[in-house]
N, C-alpha and C positions, 0 to 999 in steps of 0.2 A: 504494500500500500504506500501510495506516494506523502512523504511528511504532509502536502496540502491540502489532503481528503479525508474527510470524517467518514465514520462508520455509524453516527446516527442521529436522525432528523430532530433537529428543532423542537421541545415541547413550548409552546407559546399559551397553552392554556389548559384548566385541568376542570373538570368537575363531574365529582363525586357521582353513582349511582346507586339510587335507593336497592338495588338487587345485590351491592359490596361490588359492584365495577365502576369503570371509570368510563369517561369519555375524554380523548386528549386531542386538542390542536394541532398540528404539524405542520411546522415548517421542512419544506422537501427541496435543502439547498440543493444546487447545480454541483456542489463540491462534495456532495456525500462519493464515497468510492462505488457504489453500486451501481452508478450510472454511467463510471469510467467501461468503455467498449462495449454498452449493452442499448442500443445501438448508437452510433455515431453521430446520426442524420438526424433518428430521433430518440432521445435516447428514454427509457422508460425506466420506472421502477420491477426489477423481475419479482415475480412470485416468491421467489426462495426466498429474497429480502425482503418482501412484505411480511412471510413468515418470522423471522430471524427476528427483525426490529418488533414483531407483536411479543416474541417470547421473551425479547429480553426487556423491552418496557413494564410488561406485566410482574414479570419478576422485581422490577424497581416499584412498581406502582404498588401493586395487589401480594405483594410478598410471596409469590408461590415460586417453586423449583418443580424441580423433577425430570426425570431424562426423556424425550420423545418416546412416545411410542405409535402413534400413526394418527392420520391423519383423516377427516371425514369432509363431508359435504363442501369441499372448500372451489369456489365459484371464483374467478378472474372475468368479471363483468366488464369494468373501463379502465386502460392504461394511467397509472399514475407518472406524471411526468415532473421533470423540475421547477421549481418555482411554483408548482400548491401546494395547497393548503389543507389537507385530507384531515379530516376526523376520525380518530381509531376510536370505536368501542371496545373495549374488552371486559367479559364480563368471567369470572371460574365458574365452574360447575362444579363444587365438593364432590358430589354423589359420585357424576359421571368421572371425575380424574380429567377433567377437560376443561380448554381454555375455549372460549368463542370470542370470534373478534369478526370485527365489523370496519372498513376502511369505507369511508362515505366523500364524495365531492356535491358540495354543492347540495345536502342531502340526499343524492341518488348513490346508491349500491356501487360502490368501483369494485369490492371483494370483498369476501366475507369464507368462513369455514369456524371447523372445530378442530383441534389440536388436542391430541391423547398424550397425558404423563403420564410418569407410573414413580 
C-alpha cells in the first residue's frame, strides 16, 4: 500500500439504532487504497471492501469479533464510487452469529447482505 492511501473511509456521522446498531456517514475519499486499479477509468468501490470496511467498523462501533464464516443474501445493487457519501447500517444479530449491513446512496439500496461469525 502506497504511504498516501488509507485503508478506511471517513466516519462523518454516527447514530445510534434502537435494535443496538448503528447507522454511519461515509466519506469515500478518492485516496482510500481500494480504489487504487479497480478500475482506472472508473474506479468503484469492490465488494470484498465493502465487506472488509463493514467488518471492521462494526467491530469498532458495535464491539463484536469473530472469525468469518460465510456469507448470505448479500446483493451489489449500485457501484459505490469516490467522492460519496454512503450510509452503512449495521445492525448484529446475537441469535443468528450474524452481522447485517446495509450501504445506502441517497436512501436507495447500493448493497446490502448478512455476514456469518462464529
Amino acid at each position: 500500500m502506497r504511504p498516501d492511501m488509507r485503508r478506511w473511509p471517513q466516519v462523518i456521522g454516527r447514530q445510534r439504532l434502537a435494535e443496538g446498531g448503528v447507522r454511519l456517514m461515509l466519506q469515500l475519499d478518492p485516496d482510500l487504497v481500494w480504489f487504487a486499479g479497480h478500475f482506472p477509468a472508473t474506479p468503484i468501490l469492490p465488494g470484498v471492501a465493502q465487506l472488509h470496511i463493514a467488518l471492521h467498523l462494526a467491530s469498532q462501533e458495535l464491539g463484536i469479533g469473530g472469525e468469518f464464516s460465510g456469507m448470505q443474501m448479500i446483493k451489489f445493487q449500485q457501484p459505490l464510487r469516490p467522492g460519496q457519501q454512503p450510509e452503512l447500517e449495521l445492525v448484529w444479530s446475537a441469535q443468528r452469529h450474524s452481522l447485517i449491513f446495509t450501504y445506502r446512496l441517497a436512501g436507495d439500496v447500493a448493497s446490502s447482505g448478512r455476514v456469518g461469525l462464529c
